[in-house]
PyMOL Python script that loads the backbone (N, CA, C, O; Angstrom):
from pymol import cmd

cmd.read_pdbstr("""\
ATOM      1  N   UNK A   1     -37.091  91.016 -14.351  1.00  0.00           N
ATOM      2  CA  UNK A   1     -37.299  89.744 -15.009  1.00  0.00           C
ATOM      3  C   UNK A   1     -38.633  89.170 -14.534  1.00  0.00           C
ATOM      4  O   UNK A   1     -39.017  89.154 -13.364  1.00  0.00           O
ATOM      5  N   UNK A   2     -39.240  88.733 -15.524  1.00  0.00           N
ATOM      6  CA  UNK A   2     -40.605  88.412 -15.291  1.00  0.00           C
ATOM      7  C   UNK A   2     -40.808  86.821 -14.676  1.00  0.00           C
ATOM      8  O   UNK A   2     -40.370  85.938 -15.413  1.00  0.00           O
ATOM      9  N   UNK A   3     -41.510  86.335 -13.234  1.00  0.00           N
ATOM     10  CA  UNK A   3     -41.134  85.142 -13.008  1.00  0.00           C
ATOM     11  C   UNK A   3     -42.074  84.057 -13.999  1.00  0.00           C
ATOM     12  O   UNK A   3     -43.013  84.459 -14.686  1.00  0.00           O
ATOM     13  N   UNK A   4     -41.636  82.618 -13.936  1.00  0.00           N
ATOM     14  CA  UNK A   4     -42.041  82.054 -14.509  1.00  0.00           C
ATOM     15  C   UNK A   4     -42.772  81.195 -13.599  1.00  0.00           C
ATOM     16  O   UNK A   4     -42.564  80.674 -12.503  1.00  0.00           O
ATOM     17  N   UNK A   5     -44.026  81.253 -14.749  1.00  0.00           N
ATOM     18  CA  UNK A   5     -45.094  80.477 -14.306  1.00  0.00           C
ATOM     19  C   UNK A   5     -44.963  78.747 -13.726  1.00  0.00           C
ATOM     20  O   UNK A   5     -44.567  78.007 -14.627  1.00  0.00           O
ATOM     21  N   UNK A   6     -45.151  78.257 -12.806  1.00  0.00           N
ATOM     22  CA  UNK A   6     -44.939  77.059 -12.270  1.00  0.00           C
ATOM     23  C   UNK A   6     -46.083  75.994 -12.272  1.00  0.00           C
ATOM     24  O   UNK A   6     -46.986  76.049 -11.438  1.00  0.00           O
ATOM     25  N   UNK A   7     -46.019  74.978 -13.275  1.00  0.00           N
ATOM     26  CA  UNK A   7     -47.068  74.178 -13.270  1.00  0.00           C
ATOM     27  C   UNK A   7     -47.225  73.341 -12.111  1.00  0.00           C
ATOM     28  O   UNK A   7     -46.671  72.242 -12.092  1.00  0.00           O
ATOM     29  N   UNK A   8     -47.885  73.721 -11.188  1.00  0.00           N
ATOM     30  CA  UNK A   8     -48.343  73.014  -9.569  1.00  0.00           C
ATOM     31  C   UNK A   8     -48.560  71.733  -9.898  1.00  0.00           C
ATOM     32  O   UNK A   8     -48.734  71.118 -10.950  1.00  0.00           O
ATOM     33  N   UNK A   9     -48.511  71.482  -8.807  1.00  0.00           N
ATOM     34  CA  UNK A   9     -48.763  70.056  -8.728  1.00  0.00           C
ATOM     35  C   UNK A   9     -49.200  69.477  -7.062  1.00  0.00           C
ATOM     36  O   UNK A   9     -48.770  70.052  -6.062  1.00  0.00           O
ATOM     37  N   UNK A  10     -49.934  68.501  -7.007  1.00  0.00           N
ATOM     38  CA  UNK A  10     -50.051  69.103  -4.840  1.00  0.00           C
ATOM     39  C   UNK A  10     -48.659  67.575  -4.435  1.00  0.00           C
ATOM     40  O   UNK A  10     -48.065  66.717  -5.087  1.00  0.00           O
ATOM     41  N   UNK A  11     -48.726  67.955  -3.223  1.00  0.00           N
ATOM     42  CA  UNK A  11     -47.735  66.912  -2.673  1.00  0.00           C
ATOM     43  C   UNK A  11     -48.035  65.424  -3.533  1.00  0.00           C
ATOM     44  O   UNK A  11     -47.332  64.731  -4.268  1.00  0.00           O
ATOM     45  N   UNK A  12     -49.299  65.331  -3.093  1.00  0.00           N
ATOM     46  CA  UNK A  12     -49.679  63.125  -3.535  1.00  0.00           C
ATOM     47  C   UNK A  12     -49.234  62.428  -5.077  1.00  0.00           C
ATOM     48  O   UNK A  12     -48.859  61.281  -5.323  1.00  0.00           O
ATOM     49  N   UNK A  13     -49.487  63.903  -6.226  1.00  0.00           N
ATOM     50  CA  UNK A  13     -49.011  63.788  -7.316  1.00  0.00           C
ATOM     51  C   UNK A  13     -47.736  63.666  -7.150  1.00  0.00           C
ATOM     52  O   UNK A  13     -47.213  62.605  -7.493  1.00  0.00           O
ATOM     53  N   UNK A  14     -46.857  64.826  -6.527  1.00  0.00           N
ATOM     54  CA  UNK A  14     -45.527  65.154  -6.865  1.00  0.00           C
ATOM     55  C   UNK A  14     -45.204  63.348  -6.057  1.00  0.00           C
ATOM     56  O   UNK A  14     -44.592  62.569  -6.788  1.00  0.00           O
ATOM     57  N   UNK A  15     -45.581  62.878  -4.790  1.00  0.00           N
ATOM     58  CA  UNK A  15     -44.765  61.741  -4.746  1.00  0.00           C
ATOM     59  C   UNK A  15     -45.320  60.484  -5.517  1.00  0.00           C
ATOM     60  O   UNK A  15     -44.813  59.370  -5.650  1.00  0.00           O
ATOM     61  N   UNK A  16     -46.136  60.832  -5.839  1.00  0.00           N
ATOM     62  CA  UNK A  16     -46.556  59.622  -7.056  1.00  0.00           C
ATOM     63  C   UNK A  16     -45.746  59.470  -8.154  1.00  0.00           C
ATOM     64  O   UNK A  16     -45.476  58.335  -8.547  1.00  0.00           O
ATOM     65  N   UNK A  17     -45.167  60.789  -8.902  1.00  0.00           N
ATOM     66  CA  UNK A  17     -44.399  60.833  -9.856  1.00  0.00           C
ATOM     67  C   UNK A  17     -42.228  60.797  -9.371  1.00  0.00           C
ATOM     68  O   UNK A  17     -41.219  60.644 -10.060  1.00  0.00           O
ATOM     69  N   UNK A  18     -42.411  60.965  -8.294  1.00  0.00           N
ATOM     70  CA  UNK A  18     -40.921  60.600  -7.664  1.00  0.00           C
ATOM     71  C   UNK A  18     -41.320  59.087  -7.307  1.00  0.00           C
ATOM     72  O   UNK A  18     -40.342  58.342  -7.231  1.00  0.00           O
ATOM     73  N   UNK A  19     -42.702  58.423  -7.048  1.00  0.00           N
ATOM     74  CA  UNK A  19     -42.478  56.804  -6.786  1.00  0.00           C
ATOM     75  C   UNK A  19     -41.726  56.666  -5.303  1.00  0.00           C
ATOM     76  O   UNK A  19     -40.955  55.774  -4.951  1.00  0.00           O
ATOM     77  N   UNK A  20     -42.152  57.736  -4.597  1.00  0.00           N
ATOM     78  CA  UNK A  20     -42.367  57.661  -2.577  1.00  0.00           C
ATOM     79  C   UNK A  20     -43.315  57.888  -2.279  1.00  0.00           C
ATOM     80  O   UNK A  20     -44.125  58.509  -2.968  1.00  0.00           O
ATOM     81  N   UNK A  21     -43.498  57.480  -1.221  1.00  0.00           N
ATOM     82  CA  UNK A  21     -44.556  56.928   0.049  1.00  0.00           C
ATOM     83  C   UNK A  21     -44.075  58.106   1.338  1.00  0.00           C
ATOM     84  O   UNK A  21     -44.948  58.336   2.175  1.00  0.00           O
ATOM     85  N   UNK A  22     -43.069  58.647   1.457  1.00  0.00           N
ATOM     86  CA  UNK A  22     -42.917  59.277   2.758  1.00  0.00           C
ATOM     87  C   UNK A  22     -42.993  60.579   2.216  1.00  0.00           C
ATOM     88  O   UNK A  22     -42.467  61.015   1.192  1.00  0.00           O
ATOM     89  N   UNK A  23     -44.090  61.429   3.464  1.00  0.00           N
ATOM     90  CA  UNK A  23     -43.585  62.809   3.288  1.00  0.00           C
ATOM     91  C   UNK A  23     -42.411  63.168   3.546  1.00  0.00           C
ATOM     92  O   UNK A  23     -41.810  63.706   2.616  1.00  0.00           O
ATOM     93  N   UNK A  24     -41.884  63.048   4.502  1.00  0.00           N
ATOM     94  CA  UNK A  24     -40.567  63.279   4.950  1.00  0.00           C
ATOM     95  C   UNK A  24     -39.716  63.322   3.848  1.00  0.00           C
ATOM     96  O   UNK A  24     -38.668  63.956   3.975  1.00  0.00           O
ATOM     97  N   UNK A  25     -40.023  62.634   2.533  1.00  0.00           N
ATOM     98  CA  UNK A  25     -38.886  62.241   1.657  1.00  0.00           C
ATOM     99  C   UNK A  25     -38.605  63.597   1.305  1.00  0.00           C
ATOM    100  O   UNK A  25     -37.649  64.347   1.499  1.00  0.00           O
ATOM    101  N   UNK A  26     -40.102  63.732   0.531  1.00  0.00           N
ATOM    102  CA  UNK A  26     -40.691  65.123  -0.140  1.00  0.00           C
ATOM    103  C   UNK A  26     -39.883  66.619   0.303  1.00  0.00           C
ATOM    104  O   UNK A  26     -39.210  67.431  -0.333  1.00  0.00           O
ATOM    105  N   UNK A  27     -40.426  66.488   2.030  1.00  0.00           N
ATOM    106  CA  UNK A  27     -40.009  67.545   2.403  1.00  0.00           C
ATOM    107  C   UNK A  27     -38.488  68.044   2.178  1.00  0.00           C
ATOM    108  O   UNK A  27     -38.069  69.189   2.011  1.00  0.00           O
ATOM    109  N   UNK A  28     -37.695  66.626   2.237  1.00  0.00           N
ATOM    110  CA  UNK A  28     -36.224  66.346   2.885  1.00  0.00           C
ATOM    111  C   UNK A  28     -35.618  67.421   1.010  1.00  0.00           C
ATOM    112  O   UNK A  28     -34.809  68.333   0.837  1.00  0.00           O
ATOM    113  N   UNK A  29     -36.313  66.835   0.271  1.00  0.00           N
ATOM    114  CA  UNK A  29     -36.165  67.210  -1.662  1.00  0.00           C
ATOM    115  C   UNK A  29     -36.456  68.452  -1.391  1.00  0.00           C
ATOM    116  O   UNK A  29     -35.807  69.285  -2.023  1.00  0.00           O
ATOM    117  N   UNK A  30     -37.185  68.811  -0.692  1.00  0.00           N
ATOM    118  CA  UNK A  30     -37.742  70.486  -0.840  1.00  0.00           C
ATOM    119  C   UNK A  30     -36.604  71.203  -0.501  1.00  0.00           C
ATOM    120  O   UNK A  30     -35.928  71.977  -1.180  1.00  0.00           O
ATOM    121  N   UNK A  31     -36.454  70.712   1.031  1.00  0.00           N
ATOM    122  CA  UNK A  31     -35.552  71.512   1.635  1.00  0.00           C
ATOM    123  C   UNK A  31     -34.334  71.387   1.045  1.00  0.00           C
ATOM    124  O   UNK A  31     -33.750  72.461   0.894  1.00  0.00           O
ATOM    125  N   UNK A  32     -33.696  70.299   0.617  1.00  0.00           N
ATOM    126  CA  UNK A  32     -32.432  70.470  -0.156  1.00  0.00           C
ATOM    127  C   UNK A  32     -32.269  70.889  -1.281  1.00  0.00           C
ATOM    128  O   UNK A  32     -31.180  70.796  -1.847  1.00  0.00           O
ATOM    129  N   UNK A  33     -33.704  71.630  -2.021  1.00  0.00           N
ATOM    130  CA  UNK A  33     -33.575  72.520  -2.989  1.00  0.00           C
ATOM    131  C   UNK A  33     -33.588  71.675  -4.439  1.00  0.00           C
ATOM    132  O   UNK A  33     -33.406  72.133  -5.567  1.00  0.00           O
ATOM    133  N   UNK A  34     -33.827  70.470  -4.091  1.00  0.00           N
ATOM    134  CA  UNK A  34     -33.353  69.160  -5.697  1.00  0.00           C
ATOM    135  C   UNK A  34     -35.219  69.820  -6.256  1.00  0.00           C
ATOM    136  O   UNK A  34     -35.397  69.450  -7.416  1.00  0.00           O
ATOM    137  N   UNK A  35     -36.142  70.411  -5.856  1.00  0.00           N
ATOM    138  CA  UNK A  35     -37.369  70.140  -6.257  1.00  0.00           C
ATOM    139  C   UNK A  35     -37.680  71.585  -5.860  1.00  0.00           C
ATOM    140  O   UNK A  35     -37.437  71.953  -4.710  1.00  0.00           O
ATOM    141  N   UNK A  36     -38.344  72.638  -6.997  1.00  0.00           N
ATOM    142  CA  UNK A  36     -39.061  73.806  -6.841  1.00  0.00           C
ATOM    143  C   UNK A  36     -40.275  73.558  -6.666  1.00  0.00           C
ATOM    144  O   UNK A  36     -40.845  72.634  -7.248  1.00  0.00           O
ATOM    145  N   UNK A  37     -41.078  74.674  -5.498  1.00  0.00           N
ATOM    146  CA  UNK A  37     -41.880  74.471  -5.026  1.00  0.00           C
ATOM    147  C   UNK A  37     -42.549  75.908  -4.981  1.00  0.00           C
ATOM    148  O   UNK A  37     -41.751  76.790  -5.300  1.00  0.00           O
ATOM    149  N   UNK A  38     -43.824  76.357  -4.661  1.00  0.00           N
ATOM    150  CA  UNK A  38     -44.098  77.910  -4.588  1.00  0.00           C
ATOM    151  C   UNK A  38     -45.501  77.289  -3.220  1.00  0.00           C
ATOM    152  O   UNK A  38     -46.158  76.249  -3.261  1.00  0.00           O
ATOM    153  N   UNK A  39     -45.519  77.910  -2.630  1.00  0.00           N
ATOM    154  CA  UNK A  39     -46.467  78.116  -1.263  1.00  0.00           C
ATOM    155  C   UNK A  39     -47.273  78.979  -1.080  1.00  0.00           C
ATOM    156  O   UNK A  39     -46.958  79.850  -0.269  1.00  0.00           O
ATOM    157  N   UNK A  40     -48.717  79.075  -1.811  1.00  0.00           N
ATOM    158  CA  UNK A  40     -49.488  80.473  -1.782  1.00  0.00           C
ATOM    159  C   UNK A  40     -50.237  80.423  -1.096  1.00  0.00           C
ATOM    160  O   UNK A  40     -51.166  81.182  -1.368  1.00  0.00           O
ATOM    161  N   UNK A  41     -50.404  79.645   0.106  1.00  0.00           N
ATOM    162  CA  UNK A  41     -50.736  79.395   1.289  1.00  0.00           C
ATOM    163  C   UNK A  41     -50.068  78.991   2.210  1.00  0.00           C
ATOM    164  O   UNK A  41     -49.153  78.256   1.841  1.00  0.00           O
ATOM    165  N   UNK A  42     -50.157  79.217   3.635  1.00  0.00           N
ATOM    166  CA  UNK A  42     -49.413  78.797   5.009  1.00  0.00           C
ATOM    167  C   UNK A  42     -49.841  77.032   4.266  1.00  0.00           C
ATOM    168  O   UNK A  42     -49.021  76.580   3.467  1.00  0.00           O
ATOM    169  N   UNK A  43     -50.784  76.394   4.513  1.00  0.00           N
ATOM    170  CA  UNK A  43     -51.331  74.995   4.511  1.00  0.00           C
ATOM    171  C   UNK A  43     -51.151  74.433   2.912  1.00  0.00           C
ATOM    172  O   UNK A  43     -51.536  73.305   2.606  1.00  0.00           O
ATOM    173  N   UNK A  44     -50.521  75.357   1.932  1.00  0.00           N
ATOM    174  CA  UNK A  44     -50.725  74.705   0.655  1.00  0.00           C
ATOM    175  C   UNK A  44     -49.219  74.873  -0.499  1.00  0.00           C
ATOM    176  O   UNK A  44     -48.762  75.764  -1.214  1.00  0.00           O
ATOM    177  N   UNK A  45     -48.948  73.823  -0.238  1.00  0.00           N
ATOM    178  CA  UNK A  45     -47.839  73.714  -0.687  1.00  0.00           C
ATOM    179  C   UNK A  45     -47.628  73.224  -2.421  1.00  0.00           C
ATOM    180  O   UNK A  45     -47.415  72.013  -2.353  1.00  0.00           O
ATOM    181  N   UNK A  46     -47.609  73.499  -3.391  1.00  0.00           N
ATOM    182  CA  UNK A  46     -47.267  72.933  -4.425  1.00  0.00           C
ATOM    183  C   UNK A  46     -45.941  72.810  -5.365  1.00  0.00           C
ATOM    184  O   UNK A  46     -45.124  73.700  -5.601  1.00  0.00           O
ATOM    185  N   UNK A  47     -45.947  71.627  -5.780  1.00  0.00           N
ATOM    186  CA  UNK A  47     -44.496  71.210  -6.517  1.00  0.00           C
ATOM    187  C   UNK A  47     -44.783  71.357  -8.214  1.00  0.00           C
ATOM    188  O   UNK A  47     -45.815  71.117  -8.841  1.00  0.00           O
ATOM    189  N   UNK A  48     -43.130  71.969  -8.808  1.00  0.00           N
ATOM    190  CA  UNK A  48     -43.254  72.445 -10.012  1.00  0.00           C
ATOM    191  C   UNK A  48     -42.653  70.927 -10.841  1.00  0.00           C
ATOM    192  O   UNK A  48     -41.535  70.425 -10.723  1.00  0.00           O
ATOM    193  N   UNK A  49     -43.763  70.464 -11.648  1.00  0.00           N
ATOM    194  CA  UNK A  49     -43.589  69.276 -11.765  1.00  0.00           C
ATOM    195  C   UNK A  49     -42.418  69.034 -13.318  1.00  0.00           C
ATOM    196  O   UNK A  49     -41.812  68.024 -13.677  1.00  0.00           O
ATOM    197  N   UNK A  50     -42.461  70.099 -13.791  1.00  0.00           N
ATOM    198  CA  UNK A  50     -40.821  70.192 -14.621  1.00  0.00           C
ATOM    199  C   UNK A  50     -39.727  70.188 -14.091  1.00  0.00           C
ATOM    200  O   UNK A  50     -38.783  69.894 -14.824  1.00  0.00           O
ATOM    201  N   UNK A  51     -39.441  70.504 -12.648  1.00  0.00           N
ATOM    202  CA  UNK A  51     -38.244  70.161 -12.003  1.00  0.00           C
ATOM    203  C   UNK A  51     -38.475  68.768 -11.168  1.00  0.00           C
ATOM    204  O   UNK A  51     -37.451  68.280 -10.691  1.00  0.00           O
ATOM    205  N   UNK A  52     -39.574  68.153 -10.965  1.00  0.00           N
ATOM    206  CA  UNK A  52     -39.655  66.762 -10.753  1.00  0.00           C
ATOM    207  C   UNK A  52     -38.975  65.960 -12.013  1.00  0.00           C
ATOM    208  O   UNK A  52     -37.984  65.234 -11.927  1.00  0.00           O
ATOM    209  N   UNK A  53     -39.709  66.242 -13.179  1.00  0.00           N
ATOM    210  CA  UNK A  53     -38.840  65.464 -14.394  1.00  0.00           C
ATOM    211  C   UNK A  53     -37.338  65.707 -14.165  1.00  0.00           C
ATOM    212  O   UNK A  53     -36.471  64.845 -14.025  1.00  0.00           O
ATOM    213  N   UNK A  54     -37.206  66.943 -14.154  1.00  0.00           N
ATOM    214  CA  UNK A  54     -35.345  67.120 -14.241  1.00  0.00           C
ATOM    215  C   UNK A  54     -35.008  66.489 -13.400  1.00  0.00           C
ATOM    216  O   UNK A  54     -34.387  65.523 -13.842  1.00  0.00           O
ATOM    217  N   UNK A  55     -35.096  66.491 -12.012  1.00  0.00           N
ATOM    218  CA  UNK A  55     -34.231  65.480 -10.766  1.00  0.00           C
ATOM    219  C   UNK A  55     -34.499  64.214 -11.046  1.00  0.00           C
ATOM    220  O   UNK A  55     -33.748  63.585 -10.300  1.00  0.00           O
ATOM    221  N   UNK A  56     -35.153  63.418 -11.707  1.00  0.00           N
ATOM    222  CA  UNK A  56     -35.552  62.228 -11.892  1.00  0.00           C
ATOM    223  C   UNK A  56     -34.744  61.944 -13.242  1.00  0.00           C
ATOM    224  O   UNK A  56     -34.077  60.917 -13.375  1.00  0.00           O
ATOM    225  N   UNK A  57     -34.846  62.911 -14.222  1.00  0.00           N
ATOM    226  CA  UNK A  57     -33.573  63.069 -15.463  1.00  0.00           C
ATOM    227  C   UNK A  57     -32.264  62.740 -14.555  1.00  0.00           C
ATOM    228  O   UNK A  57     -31.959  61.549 -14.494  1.00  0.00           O
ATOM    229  N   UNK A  58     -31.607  63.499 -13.975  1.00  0.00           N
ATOM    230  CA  UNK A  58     -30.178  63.273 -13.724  1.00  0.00           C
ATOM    231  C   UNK A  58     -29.736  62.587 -12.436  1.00  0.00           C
ATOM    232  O   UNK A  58     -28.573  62.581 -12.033  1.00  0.00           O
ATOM    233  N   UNK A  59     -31.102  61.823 -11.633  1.00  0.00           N
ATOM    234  CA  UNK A  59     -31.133  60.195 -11.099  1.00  0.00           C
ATOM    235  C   UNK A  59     -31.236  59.365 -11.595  1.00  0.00           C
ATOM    236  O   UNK A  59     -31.700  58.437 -10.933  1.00  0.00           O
ATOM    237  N   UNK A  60     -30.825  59.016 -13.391  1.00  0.00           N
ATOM    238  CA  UNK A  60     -32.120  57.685 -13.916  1.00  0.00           C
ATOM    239  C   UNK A  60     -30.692  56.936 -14.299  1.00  0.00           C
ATOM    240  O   UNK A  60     -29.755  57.348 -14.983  1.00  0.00           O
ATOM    241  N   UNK A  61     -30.844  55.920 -13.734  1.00  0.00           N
ATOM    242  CA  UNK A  61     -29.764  54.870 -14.701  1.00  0.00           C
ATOM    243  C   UNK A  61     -30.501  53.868 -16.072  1.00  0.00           C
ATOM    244  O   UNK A  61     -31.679  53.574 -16.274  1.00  0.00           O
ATOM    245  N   UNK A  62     -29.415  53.574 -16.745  1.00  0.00           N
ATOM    246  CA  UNK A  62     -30.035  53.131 -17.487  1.00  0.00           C
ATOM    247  C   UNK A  62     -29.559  51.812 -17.856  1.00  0.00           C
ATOM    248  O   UNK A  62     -28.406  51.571 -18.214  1.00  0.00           O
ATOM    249  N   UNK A  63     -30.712  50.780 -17.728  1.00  0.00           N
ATOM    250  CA  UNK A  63     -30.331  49.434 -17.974  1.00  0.00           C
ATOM    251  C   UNK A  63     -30.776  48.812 -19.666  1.00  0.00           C
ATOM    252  O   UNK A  63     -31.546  49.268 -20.511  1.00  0.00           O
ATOM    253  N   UNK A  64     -29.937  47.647 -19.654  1.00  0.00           N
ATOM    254  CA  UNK A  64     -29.992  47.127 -21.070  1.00  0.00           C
ATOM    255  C   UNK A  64     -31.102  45.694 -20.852  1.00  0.00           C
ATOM    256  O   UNK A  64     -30.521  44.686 -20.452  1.00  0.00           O
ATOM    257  N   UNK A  65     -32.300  45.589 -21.039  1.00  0.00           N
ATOM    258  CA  UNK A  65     -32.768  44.027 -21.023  1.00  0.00           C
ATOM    259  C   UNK A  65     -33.269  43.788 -22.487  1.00  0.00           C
ATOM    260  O   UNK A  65     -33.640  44.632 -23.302  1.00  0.00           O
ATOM    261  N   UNK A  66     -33.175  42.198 -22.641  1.00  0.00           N
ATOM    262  CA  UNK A  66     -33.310  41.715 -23.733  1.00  0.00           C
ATOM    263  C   UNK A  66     -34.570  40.862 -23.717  1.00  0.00           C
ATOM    264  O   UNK A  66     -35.018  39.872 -23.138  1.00  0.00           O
ATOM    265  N   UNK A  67     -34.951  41.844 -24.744  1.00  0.00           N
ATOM    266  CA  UNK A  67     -36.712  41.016 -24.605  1.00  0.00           C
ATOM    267  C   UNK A  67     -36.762  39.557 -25.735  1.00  0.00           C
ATOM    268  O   UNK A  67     -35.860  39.023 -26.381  1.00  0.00           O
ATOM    269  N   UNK A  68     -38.540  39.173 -25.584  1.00  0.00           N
ATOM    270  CA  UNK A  68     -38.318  38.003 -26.056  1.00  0.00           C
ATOM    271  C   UNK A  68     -37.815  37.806 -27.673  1.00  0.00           C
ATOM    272  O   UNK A  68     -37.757  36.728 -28.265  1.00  0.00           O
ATOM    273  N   UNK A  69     -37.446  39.233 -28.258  1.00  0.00           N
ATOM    274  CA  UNK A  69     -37.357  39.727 -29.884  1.00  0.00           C
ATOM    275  C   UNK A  69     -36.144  39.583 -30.007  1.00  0.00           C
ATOM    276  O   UNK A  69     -35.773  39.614 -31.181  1.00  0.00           O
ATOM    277  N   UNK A  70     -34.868  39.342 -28.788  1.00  0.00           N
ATOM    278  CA  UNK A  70     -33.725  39.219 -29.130  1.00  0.00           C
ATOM    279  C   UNK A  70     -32.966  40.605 -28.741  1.00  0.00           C
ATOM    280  O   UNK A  70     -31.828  40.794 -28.309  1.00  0.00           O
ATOM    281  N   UNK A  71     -34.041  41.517 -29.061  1.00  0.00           N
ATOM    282  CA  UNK A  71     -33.144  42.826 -29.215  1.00  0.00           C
ATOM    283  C   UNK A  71     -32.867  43.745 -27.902  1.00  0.00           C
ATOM    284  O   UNK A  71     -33.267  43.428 -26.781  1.00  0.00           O
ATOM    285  N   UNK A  72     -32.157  44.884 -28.180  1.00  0.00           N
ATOM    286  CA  UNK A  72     -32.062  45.227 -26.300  1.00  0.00           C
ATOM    287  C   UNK A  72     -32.730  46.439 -26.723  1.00  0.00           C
ATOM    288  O   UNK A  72     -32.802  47.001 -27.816  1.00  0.00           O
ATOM    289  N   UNK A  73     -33.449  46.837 -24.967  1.00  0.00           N
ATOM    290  CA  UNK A  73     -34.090  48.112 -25.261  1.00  0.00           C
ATOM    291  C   UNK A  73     -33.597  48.502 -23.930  1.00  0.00           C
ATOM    292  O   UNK A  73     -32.906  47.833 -23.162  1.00  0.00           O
ATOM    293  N   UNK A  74     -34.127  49.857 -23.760  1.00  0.00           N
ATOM    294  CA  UNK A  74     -33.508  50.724 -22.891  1.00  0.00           C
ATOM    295  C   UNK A  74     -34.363  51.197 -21.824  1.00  0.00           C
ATOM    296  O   UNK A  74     -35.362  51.855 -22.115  1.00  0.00           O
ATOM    297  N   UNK A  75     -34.100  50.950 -20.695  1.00  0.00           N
ATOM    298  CA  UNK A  75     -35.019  50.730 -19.835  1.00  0.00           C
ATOM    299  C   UNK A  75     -34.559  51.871 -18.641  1.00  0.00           C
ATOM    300  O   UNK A  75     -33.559  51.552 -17.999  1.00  0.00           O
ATOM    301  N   UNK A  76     -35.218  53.197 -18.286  1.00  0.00           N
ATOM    302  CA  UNK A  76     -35.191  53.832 -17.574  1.00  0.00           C
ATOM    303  C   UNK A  76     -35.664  53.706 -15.852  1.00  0.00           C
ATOM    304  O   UNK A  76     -36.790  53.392 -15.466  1.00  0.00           O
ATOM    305  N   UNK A  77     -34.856  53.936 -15.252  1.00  0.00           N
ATOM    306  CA  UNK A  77     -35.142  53.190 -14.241  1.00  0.00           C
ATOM    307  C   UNK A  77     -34.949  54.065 -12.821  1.00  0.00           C
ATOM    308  O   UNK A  77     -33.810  53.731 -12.494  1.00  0.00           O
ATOM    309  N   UNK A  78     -35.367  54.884 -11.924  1.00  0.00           N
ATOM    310  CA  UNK A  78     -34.666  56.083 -11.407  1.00  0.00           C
ATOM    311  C   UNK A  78     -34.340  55.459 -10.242  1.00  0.00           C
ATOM    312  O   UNK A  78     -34.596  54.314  -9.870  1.00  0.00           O
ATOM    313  N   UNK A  79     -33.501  56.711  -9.488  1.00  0.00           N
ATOM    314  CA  UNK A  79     -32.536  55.554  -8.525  1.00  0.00           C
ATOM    315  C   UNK A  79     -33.475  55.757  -7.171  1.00  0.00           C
ATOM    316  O   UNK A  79     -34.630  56.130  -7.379  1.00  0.00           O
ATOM    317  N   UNK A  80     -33.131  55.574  -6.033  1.00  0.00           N
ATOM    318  CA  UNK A  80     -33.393  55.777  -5.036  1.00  0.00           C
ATOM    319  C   UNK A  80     -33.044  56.940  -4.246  1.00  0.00           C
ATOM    320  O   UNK A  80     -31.886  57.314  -4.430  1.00  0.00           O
ATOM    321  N   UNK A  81     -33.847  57.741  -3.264  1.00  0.00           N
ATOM    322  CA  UNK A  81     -33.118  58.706  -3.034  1.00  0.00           C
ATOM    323  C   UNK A  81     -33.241  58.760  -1.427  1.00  0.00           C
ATOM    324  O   UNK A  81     -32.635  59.622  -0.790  1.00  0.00           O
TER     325      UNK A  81
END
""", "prot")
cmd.dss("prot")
cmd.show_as("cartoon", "prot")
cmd.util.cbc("prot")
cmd.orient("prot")
């Protein structure tokens, strides 16, 4: 089976797009496997940023606010981890 190509991403992106500040968080996601990652260096680590969307997919709650139009919209909101 042929592997699939992994769109990198370096650490600062990947926690920019999870919305953390700690490496530790990062690492803690790595190691518990919630986030694919490929390492083609000892010093260079990159995150596959389609499985950032997915863990952030099946963390997201979803709230109802009512804007000034009356109407409700749907407001994605991801949780904390």
């Amino acid at each position: 089976m042929p592997l699939k190509k992994i769109n990198g991403i370096s650490g600062a992106e990947a926690m920019e797009m999870l919305r953390i500040s700690s490496k530790t968080t990062l690492q803690t996601l790595r190691d518990e496997g919630s986030i694919k990652f490929s390492q083609p260096e000892r010093t260079i680590i990159l995150y596959d940023s389609e499985s950032i969307d997915q863990f952030l997919n099946r963390h997201v709650r979803t709230t109802f606010n009512q804007g000034r139009t009356g109407r409700r919209s749907i407001t994605r909101i991801p949780t904390r981890f």
